[in-house]
Steps between C-alpha positions, in 0.01 A plus 500: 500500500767713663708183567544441134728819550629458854767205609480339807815703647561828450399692179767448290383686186351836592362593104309175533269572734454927427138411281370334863637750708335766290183355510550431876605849526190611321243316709652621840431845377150425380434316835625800707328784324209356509494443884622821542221624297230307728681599826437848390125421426447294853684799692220749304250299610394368173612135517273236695666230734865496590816562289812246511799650292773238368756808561853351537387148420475576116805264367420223706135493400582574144743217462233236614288645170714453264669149634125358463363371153184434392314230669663595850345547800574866711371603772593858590528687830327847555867676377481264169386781254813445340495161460130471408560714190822351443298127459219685280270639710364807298532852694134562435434195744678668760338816438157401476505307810642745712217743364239207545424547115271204391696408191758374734636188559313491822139703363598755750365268808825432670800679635759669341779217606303185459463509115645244253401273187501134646492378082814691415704382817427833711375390822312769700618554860317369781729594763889629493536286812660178361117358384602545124784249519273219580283596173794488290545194625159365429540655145770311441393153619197559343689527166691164596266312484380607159848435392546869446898472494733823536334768616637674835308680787630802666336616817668850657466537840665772741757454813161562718329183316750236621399486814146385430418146527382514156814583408635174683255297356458568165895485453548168651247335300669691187816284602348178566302521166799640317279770284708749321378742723735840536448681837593862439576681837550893502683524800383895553650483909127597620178278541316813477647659814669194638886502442680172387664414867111490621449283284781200418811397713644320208747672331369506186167434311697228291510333811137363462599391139756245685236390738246424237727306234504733239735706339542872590645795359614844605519796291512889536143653472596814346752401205274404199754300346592274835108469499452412123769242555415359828136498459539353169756232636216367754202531227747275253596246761166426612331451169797272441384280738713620824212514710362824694751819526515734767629848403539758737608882411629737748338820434341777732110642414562850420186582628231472734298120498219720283490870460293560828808364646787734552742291669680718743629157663712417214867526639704780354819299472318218254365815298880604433610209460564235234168385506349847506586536085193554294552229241350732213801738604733234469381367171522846338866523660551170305392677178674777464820374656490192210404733235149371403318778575574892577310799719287533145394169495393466802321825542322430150387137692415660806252753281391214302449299750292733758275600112402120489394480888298851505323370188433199644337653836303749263357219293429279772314804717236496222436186555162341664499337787303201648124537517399260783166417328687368220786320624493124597773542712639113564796368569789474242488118555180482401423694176776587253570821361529563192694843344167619422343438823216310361309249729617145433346136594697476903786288463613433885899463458515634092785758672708227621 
């Protein structure tokens, strides 16, 4: 877990923590060559249903990957493809849902967002709109009264979800149950189109962390190592026993809310600005400027890298999809699936 290697304060020790900023490092690229690869396929027209990139929300997404162990609960946002593969989640699942292929996760029968693996702690997405945070929550209890002890949930939400009143709900019953929930807010300054001061007249997101009764915690969206740390920090205090975390990173979407977006209302001065960084940028900064990599390395990664993801997309466009006379197609609650996709005897809740 990265906060085996990160201290509460400030990283003291910079050579401990290079292995899980590498592999943090590594992920981010694999995450964002990948959706730039099925950008390029939606924009030719060969890519069904919409396209939400993670661009510029890579470090923060990453971080909640690698903070979780096994056994946790994570329930991802649409710009998660990061942190999905960064808490296991294979890159042929990603692949073969967005091409519908039936040896998916999902058997090719629902969208490219909304897939997950309930058994192995991914949650599929029902909505990006606050609703997850109330299923982590149920996941959780669920698990307390089995006596399941220390395992964390993280739900990720953006700036646009907090003012839902699932949002509202599901984190006040968090802090009057006391779950080790961890609320993960990318604070990317739009709700789609809608700018922060349309949205909240508190002065801060960590304001609704004091109003709850839990404890909140700011960091940097676009430095990987403020993210490992912080995110980290919140994941370690709420297994612990702390009670649910609220983390929110300042960051800015650099891009539109999905590739049919192009998001001409984006203010110029936030795109030069601090927040305007692209986190990958940054990282690779980090790198050479510590000595840990050079321009070799990281070209031979990037080639590497973009190899594994155009194999991937060739292997998976051989693949079948679903034939409707074939396919039972019920609910995830009700029948598990198994890696082979075999029918099995329903068992209504086996995913819980």
């Amino acid at each position: 877990m990265v906060q085996t290697v990160l201290d509460s304060g400030r990283v003291s020790d910079l050579s401990a923590i290079r292995g899980v900023y590498l592999k943090a490092f590594r992920i981010m690229l694999l995450a964002r060559l990948l959706e730039e690869k099925l950008a390029s396929l939606y924009r030719a027209g060969k890519m069904h249903g919409g396209v939400f990139i993670g661009r510029g929300q890579e470090a923060l997404s990453v971080s909640i990957g690698l903070s979780l162990r096994e056994g946790d609960i994570f329930a991802p946002l649409i710009r998660d493809q990061a942190g999905r593969l960064a808490f296991g989640e294979p890159l042929l699942d990603a692949v073969r849902t967005y091409f519908g292929s039936v040896l998916g996760p999902m058997r090719g029968r629902d969208g490219n967002v909304h897939r997950g693996r309930p058994r192995q702690g991914l949650l599929p997405m029902i909505s990006h709109l606050g609703a997850m945070i109330a299923v982590v929550n149920g996941a959780l209890l669920a698990r307390r009264l089995k006596g399941i002890q220390g395992t964390v949930g993280v739900a990720s939400v953006g700036d646009g979800a907090t003012s839902t009143g699932a949002f509202h709900e599901a984190l006040n019953q968090a802090a009057v149950e006391r779950l080790p929930l961890v609320l993960v807010i990318a604070n990317n300054q739009y709700a789609y189109s809608t700018p922060n001061s349309r949205q909240f007249a508190c002065a801060s997101l960590l304001d609704r962390a004091r109003g709850y009764g839990v404890e909140g915690h700011g960091v940097d969206g676009t430095d990987l190592i403020e993210c490992l740390r912080v995110v980290g920090q919140a994941i370690a205090r709420a297994r612990a026993g702390h009670g649910p975390q609220m983390v929110v990173a300042e960051l800015l979407r650099l891009c539109g809310h999905g590739e049919h977006d192009p998001a001409d209302y984006v203010d110029p001065q936030l795109k030069n600005s601090r927040l305007g960084r692209d986190c990958l940028k940054v990282a690779e900064e980090f790198l050479l400027e510590h000595g840990w990599a050079d321009a070799t390395s990281l070209a031979e990664w990037r080639e590497e890298t973009q190899r594994t993801v155009e194999e991937a997309i060739a292997q998976v466009q051989r693949e079948p999809t679903p034939d409707p006379f074939k396919e039972s197609w019920v609910a995830l609650s009700s029948r598990h699936l198994c890696e082979t996709h075999e029918e099995e005897v329903p068992n209504p809740g086996a995913d819980i």
